[in-house]
mmCIF file as Biopython writes it, N, C-alpha, C and O atoms, coordinates in Angstrom:
data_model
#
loop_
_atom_site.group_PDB
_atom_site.id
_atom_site.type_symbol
_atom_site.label_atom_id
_atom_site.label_alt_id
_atom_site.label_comp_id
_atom_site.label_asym_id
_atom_site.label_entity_id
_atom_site.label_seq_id
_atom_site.pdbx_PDB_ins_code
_atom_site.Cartn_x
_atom_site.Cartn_y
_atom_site.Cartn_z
_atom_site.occupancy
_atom_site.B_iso_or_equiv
_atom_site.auth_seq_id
_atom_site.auth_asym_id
_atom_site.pdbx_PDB_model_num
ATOM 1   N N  . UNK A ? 1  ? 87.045  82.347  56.772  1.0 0.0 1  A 1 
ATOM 2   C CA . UNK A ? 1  ? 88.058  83.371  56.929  1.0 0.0 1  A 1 
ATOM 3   C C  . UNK A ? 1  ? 87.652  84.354  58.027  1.0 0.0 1  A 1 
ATOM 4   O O  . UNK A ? 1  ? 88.295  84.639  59.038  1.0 0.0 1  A 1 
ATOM 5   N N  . UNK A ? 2  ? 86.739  84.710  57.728  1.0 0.0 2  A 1 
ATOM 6   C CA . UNK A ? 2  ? 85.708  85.544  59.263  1.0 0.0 2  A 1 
ATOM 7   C C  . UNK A ? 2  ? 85.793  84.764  60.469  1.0 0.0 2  A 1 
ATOM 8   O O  . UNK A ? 2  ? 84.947  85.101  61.298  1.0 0.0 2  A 1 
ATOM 9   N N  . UNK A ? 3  ? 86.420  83.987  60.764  1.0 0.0 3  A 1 
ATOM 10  C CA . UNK A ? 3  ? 85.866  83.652  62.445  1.0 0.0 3  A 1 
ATOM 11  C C  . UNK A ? 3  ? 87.262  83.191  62.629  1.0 0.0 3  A 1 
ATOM 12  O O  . UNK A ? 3  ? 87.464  82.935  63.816  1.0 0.0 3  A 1 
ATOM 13  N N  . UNK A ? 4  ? 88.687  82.921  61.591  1.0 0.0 4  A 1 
ATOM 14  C CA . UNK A ? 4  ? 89.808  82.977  61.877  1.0 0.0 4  A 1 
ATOM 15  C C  . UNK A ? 4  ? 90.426  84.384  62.258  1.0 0.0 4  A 1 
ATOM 16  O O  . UNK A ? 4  ? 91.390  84.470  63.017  1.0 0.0 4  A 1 
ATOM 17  N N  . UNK A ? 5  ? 89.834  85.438  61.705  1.0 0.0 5  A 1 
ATOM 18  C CA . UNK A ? 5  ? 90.243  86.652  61.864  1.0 0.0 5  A 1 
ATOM 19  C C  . UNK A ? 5  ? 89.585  87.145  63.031  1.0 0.0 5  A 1 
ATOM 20  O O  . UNK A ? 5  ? 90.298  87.769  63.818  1.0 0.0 5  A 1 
ATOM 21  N N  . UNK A ? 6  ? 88.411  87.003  63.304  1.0 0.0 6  A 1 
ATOM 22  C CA . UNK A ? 6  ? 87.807  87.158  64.951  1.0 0.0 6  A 1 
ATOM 23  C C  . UNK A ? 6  ? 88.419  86.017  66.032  1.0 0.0 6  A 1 
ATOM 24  O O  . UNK A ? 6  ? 87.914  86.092  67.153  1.0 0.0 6  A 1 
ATOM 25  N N  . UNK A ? 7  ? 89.232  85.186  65.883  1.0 0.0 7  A 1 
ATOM 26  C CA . UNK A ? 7  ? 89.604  84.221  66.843  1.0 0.0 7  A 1 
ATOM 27  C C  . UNK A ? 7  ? 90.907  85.101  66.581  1.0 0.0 7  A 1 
ATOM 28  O O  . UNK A ? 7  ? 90.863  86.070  67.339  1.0 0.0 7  A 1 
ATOM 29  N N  . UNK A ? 8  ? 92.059  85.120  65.779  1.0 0.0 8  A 1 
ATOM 30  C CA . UNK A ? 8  ? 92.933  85.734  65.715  1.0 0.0 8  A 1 
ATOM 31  C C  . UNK A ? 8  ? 93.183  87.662  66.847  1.0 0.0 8  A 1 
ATOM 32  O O  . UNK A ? 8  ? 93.929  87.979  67.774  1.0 0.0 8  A 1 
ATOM 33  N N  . UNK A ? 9  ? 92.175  88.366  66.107  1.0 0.0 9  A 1 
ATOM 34  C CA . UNK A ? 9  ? 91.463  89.494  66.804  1.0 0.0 9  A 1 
ATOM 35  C C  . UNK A ? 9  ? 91.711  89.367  68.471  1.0 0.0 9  A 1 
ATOM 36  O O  . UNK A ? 9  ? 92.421  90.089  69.171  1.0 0.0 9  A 1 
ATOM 37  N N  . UNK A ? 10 ? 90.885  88.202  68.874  1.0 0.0 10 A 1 
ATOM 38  C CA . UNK A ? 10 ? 90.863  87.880  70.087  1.0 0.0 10 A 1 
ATOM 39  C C  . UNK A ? 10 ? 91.557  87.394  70.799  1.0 0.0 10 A 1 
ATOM 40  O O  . UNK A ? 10 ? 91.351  87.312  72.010  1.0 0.0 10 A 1 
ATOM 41  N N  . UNK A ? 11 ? 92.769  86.860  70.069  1.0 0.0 11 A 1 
ATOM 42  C CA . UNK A ? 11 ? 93.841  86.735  70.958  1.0 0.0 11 A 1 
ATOM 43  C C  . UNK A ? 11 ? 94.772  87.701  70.860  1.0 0.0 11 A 1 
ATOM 44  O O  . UNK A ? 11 ? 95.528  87.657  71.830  1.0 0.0 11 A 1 
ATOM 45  N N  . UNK A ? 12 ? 95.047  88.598  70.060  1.0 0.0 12 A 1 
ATOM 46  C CA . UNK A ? 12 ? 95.765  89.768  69.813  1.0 0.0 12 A 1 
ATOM 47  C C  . UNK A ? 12 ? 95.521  90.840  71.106  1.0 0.0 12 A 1 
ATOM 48  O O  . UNK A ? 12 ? 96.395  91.553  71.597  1.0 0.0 12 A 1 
ATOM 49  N N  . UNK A ? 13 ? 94.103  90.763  71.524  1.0 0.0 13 A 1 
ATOM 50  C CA . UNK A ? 13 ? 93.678  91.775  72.387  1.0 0.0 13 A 1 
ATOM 51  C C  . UNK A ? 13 ? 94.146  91.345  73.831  1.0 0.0 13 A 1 
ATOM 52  O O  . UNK A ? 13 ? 94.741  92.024  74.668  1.0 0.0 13 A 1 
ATOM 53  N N  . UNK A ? 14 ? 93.709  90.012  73.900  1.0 0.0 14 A 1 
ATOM 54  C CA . UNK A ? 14 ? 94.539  89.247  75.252  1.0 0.0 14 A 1 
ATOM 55  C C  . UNK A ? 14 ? 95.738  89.738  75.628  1.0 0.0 14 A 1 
ATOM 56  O O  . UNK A ? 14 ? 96.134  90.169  76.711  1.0 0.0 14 A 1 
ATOM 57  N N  . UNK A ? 15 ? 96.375  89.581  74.340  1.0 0.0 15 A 1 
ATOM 58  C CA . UNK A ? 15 ? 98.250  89.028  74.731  1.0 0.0 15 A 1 
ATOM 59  C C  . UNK A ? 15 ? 98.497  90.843  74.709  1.0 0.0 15 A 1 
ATOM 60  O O  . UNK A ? 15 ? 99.594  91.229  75.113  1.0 0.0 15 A 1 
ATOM 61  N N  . UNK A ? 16 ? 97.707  91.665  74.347  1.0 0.0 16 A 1 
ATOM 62  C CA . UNK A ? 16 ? 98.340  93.007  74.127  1.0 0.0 16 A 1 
ATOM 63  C C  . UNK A ? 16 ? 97.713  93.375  75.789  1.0 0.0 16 A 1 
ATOM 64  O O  . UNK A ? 16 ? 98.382  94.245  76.347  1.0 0.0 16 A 1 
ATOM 65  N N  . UNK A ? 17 ? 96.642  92.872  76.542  1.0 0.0 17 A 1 
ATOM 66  C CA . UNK A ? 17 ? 96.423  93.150  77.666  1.0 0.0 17 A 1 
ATOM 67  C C  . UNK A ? 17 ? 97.540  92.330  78.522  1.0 0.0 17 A 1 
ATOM 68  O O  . UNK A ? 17 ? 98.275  93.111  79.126  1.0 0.0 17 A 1 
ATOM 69  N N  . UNK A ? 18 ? 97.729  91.513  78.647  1.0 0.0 18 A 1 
ATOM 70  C CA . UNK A ? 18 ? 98.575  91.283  79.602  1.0 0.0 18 A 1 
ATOM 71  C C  . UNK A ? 18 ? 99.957  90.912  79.781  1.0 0.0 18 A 1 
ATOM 72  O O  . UNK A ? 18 ? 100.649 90.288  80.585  1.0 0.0 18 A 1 
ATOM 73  N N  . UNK A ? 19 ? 100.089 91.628  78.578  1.0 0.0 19 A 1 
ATOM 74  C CA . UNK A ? 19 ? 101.527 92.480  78.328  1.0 0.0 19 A 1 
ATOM 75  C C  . UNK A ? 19 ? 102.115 93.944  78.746  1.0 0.0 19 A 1 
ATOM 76  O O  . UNK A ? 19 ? 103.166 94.451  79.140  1.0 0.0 19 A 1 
ATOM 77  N N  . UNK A ? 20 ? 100.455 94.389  78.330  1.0 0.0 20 A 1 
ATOM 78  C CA . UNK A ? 20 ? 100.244 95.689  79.307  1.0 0.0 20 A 1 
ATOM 79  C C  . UNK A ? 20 ? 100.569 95.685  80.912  1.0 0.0 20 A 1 
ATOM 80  O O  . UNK A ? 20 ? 101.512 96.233  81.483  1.0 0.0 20 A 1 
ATOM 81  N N  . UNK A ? 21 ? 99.660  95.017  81.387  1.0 0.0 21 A 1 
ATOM 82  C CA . UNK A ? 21 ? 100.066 94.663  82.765  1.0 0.0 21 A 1 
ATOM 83  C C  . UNK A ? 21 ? 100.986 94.208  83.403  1.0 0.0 21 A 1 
ATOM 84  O O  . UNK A ? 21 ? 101.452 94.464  84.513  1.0 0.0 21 A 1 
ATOM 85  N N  . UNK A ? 22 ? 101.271 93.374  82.479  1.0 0.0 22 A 1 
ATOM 86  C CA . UNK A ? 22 ? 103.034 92.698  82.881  1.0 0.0 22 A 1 
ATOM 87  C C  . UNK A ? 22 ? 104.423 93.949  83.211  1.0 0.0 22 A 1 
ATOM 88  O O  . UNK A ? 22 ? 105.228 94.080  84.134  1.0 0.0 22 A 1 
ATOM 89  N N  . UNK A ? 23 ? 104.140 94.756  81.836  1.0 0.0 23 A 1 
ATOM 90  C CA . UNK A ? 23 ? 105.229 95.892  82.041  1.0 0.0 23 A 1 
ATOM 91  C C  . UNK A ? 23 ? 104.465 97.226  83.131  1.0 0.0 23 A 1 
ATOM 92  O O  . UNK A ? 23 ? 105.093 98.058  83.785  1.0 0.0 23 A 1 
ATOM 93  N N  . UNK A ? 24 ? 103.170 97.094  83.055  1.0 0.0 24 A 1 
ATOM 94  C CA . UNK A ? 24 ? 103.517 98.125  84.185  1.0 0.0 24 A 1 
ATOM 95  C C  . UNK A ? 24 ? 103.651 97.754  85.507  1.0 0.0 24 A 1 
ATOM 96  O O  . UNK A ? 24 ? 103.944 98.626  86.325  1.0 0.0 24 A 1 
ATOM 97  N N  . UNK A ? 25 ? 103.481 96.569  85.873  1.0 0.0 25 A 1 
ATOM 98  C CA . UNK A ? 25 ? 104.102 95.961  87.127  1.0 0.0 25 A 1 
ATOM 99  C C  . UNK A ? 25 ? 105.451 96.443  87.209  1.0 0.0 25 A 1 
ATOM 100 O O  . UNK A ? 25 ? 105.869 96.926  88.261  1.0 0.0 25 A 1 
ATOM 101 N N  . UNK A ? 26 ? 106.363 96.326  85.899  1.0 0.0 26 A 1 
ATOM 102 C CA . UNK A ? 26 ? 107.669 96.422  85.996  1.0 0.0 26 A 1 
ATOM 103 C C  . UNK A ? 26 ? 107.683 97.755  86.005  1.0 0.0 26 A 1 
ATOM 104 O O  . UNK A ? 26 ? 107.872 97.919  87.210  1.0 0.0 26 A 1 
ATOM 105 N N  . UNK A ? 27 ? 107.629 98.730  85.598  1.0 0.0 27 A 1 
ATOM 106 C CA . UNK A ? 27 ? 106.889 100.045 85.505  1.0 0.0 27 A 1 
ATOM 107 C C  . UNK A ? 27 ? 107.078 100.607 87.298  1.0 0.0 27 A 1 
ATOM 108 O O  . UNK A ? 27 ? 107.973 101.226 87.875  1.0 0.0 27 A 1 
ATOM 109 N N  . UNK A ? 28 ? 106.138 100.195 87.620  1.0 0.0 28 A 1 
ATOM 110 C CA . UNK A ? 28 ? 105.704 100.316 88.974  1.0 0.0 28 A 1 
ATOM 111 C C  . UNK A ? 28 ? 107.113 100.164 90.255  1.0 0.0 28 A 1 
ATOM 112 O O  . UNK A ? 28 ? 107.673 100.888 91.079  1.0 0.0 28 A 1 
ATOM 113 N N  . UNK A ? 29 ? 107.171 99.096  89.881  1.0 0.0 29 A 1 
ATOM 114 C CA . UNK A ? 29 ? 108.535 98.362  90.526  1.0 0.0 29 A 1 
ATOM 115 C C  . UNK A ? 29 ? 109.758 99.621  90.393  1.0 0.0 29 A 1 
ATOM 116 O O  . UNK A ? 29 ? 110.044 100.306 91.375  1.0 0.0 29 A 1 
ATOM 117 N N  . UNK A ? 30 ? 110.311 99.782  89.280  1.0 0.0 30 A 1 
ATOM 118 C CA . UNK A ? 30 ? 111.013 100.940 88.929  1.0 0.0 30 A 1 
ATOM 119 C C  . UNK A ? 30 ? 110.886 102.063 89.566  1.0 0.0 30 A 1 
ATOM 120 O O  . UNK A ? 30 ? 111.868 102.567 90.110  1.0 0.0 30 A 1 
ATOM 121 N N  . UNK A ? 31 ? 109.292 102.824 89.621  1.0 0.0 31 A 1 
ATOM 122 C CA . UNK A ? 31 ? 109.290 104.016 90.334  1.0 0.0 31 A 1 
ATOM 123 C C  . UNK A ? 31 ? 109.572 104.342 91.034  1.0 0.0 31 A 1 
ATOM 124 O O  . UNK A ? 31 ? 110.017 105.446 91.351  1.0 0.0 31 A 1 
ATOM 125 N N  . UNK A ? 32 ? 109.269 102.818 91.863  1.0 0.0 32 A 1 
ATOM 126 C CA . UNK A ? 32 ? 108.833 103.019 93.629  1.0 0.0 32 A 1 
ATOM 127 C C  . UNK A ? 32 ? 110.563 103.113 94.033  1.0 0.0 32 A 1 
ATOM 128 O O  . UNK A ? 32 ? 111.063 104.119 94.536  1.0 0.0 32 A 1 
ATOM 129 N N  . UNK A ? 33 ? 111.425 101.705 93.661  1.0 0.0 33 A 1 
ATOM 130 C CA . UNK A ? 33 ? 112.426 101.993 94.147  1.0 0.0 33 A 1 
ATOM 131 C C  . UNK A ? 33 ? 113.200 103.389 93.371  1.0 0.0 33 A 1 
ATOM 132 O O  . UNK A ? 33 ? 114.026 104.082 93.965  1.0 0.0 33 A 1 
ATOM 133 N N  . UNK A ? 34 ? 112.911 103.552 92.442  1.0 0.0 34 A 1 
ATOM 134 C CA . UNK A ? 34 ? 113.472 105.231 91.928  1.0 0.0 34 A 1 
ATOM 135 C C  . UNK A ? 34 ? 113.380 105.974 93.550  1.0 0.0 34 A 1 
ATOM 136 O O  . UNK A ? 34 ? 114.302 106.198 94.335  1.0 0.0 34 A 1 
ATOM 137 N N  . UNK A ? 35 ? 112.032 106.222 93.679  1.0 0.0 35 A 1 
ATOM 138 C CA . UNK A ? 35 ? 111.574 107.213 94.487  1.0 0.0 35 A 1 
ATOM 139 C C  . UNK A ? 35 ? 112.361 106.910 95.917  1.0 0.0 35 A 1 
ATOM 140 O O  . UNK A ? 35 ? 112.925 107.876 96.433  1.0 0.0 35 A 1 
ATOM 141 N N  . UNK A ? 36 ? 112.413 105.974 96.406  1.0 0.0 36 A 1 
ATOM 142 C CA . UNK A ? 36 ? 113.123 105.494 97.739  1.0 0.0 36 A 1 
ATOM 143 C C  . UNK A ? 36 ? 114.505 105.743 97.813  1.0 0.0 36 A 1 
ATOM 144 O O  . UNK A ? 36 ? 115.161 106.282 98.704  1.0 0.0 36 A 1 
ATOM 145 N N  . UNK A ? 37 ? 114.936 105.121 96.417  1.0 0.0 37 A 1 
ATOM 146 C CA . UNK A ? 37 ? 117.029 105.725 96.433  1.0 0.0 37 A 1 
ATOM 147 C C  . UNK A ? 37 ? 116.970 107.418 96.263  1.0 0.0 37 A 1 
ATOM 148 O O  . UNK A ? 37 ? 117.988 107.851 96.804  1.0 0.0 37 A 1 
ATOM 149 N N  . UNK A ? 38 ? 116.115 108.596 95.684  1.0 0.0 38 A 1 
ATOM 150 C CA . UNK A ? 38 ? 116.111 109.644 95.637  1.0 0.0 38 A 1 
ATOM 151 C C  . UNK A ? 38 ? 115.985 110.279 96.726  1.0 0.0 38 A 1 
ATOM 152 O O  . UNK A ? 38 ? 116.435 111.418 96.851  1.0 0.0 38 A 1 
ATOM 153 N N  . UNK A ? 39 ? 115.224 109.514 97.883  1.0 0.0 39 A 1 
ATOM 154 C CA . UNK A ? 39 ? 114.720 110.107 98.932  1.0 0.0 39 A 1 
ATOM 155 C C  . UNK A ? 39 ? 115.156 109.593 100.155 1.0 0.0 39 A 1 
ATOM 156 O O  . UNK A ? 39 ? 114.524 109.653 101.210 1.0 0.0 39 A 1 
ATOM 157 N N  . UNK A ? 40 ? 116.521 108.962 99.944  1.0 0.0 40 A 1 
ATOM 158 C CA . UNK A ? 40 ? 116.894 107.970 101.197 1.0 0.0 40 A 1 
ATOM 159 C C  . UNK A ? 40 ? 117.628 108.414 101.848 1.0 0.0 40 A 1 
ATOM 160 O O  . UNK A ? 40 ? 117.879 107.806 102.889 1.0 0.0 40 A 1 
ATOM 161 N N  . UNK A ? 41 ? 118.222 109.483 101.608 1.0 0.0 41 A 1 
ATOM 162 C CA . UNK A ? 41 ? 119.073 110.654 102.967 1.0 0.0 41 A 1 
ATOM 163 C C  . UNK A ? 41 ? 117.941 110.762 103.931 1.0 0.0 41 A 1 
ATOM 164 O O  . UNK A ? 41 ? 118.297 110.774 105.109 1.0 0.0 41 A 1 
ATOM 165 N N  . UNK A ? 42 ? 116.416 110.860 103.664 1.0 0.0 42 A 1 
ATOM 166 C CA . UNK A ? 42 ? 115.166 111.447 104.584 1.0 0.0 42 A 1 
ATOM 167 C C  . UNK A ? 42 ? 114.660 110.584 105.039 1.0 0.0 42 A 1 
ATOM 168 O O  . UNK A ? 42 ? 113.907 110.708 106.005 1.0 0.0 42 A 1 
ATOM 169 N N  . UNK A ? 43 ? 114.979 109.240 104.362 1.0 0.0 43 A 1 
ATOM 170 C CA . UNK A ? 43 ? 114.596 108.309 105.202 1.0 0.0 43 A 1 
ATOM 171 C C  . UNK A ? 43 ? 115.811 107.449 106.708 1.0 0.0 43 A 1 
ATOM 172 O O  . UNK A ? 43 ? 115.623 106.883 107.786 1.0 0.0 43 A 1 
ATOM 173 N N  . UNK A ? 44 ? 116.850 107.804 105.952 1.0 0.0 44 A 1 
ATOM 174 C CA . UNK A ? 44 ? 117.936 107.409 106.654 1.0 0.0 44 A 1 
ATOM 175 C C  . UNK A ? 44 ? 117.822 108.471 108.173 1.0 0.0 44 A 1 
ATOM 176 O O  . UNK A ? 44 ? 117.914 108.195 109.369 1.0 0.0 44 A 1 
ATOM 177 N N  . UNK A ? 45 ? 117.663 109.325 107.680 1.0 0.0 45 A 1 
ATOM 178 C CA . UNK A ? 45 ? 117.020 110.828 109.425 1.0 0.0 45 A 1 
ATOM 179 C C  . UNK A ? 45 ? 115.893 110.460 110.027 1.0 0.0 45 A 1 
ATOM 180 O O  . UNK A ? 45 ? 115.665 110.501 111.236 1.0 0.0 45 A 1 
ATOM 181 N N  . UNK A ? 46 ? 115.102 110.055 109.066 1.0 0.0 46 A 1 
ATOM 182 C CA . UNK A ? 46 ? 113.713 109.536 109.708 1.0 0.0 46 A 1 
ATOM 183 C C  . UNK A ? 46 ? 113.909 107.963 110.813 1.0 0.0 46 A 1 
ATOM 184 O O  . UNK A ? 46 ? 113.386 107.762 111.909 1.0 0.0 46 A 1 
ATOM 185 N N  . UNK A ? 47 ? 114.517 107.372 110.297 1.0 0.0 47 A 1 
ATOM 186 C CA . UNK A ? 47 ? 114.626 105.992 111.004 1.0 0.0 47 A 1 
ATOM 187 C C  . UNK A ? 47 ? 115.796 105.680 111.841 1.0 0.0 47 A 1 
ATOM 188 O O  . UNK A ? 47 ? 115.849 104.731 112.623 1.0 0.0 47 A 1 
ATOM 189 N N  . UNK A ? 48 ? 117.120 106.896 111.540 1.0 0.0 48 A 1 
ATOM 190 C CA . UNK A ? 48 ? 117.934 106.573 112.556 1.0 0.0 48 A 1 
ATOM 191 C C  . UNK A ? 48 ? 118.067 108.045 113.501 1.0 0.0 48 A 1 
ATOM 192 O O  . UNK A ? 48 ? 118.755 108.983 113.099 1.0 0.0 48 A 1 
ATOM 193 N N  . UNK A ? 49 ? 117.410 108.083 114.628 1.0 0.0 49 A 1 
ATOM 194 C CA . UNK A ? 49 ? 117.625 109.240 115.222 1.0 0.0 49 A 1 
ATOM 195 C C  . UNK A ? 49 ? 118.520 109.486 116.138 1.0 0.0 49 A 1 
ATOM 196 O O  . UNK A ? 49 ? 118.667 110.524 116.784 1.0 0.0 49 A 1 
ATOM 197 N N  . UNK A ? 50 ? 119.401 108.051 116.208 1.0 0.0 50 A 1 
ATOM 198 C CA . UNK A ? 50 ? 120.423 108.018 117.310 1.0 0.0 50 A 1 
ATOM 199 C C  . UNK A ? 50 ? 121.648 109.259 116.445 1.0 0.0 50 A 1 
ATOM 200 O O  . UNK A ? 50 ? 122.269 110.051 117.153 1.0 0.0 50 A 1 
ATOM 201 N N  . UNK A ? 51 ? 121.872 109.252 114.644 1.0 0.0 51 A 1 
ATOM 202 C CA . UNK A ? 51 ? 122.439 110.006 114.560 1.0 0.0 51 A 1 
ATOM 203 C C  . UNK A ? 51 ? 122.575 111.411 115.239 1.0 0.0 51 A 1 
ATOM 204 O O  . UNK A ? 51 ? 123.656 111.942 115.494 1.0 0.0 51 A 1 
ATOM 205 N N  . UNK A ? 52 ? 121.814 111.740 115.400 1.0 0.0 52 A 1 
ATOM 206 C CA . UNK A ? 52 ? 121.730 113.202 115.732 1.0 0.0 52 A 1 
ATOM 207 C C  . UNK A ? 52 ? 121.851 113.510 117.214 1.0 0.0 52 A 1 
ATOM 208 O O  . UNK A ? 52 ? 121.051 113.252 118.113 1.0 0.0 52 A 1 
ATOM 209 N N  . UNK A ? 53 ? 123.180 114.195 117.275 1.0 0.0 53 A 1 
ATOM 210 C CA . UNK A ? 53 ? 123.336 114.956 118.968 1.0 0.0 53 A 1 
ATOM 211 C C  . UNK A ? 53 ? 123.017 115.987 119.237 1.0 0.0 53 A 1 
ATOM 212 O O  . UNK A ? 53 ? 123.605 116.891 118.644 1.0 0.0 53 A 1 
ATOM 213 N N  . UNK A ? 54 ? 122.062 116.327 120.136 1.0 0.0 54 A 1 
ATOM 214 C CA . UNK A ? 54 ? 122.377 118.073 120.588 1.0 0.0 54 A 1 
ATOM 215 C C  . UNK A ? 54 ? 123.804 118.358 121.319 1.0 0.0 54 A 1 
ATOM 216 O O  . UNK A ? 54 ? 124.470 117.503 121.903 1.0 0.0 54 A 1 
ATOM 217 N N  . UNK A ? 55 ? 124.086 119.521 121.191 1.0 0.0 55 A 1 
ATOM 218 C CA . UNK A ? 55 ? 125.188 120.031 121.821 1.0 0.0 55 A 1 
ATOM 219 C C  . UNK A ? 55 ? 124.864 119.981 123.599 1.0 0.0 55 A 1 
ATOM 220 O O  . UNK A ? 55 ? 123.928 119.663 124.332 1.0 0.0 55 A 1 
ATOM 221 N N  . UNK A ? 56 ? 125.960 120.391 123.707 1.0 0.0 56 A 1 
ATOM 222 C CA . UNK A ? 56 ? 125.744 120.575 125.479 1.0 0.0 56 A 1 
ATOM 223 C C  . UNK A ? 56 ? 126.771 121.346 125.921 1.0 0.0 56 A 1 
ATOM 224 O O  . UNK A ? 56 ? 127.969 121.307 125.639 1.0 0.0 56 A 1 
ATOM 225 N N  . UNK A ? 57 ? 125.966 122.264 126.869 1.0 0.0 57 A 1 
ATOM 226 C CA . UNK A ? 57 ? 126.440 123.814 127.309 1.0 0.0 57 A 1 
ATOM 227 C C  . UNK A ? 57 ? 128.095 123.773 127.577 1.0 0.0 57 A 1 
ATOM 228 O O  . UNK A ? 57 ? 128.603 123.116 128.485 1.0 0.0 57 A 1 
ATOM 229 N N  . UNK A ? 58 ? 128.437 124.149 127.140 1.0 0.0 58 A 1 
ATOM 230 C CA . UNK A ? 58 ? 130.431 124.570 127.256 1.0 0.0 58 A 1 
ATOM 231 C C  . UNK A ? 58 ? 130.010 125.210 129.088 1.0 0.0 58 A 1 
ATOM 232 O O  . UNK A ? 58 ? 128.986 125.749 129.506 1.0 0.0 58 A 1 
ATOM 233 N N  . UNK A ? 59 ? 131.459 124.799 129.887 1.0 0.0 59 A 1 
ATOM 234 C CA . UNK A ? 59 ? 131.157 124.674 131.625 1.0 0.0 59 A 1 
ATOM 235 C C  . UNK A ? 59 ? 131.989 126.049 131.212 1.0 0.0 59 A 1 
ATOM 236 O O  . UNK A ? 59 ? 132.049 126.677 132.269 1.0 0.0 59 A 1 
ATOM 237 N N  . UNK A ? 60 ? 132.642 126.796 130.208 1.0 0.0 60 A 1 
ATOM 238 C CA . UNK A ? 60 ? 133.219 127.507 130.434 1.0 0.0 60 A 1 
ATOM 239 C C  . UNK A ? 60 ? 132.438 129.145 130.306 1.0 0.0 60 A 1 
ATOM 240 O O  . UNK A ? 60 ? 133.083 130.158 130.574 1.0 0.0 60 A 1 
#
């Protein structure tokens, strides 16, 4: 009964580790694009600079 419950034990710890890891990959994944759609007006200025005109002097 002791070495079913330590073989048992030991796979419990496995599958709870890389389950762990599994979701914070997904975790991760989530943030990043969170953070990019929150911040994509600054990136959209940052990478397109053709938007932006200066004015130019009125001849009048």
């Amino acid at each position: 009964m002791n070495l079913i419950h330590k073989n048992f034990r030991k796979f419990c710890l496995r599958l709870h580790l890389w389950l762990g890891l599994l979701s914070d990959i997904v975790v991760f994944i989530v943030c990043i694009t969170g953070c990019l759609y929150a911040f994509k007006d600054e990136f959209n200025d940052a990478t397109q600079p053709w938007k932006f005109v200066s004015p130019e002097p009125s001849p009048y």
